[in-house]
N, C-alpha and C positions, 0 to 999 in steps of 0.2 A: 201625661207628664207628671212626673213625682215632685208633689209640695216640695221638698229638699232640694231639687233640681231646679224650681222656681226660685227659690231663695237665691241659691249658690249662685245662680244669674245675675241677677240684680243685686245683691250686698254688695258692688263695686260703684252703684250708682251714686251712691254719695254714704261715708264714712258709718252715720247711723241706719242705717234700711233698716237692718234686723231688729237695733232697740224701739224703733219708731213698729213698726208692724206687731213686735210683740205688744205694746201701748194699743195699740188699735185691735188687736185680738183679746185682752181682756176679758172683755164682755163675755168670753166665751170659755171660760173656767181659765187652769193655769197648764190645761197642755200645751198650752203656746206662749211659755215663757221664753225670756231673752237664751237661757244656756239651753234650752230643748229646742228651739230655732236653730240656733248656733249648731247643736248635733245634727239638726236633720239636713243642713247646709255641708257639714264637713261629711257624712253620709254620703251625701248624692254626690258630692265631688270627689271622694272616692273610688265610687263603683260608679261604670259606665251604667248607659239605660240596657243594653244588652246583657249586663249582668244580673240584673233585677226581672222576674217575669214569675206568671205563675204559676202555681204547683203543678205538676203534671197528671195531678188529678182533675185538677178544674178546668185544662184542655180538653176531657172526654166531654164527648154530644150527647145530649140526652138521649138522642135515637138510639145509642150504642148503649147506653146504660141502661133502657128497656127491653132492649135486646137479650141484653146479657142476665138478664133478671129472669126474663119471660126463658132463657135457655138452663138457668141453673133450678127454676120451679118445675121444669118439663125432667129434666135429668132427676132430681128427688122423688118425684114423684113414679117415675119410672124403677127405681131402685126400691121404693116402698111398697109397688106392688107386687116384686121380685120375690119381695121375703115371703 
């Protein structure tokens, strides 16, 4: 579940959530100010969770990516000794 999603949940529970959390994030430099909360709140309420996913490079399995490694080393190599 997306932080922003977590937000946009909860900011109904009582009027301050988000100034109070950004108070208590502090500590933690200023990525988690009250209006960069606030964005990542109207963010996630925006976009469903289905529209959010990741790249369709980071879906590939490793297995497949050694594959395709160990096929494109085998094919050079083959065309190298061609010449």
């Amino acid at each position: 579940m997306l932080f922003g999603t977590i937000i946009d949940e909860r900011k109904y529970w009582e009027s301050k959530y988000i100034q109070n959390l950004a108070n208590d994030l502090k500590e933690y430099g200023n990525s988690y100010s009250f209006r960069k909360l606030k964005y990542m709140s109207q963010f996630a309420h925006e976009l469903s969770s289905s529209e959010i996913r990741q790249q369709p490079v980071a879906q590939i399995t490793w297995g497949t990516i050694i594959n395709e490694r160990k096929y494109c080393v085998l094919n050079i190599t083959k065309n190298y000794l061609m010449i």
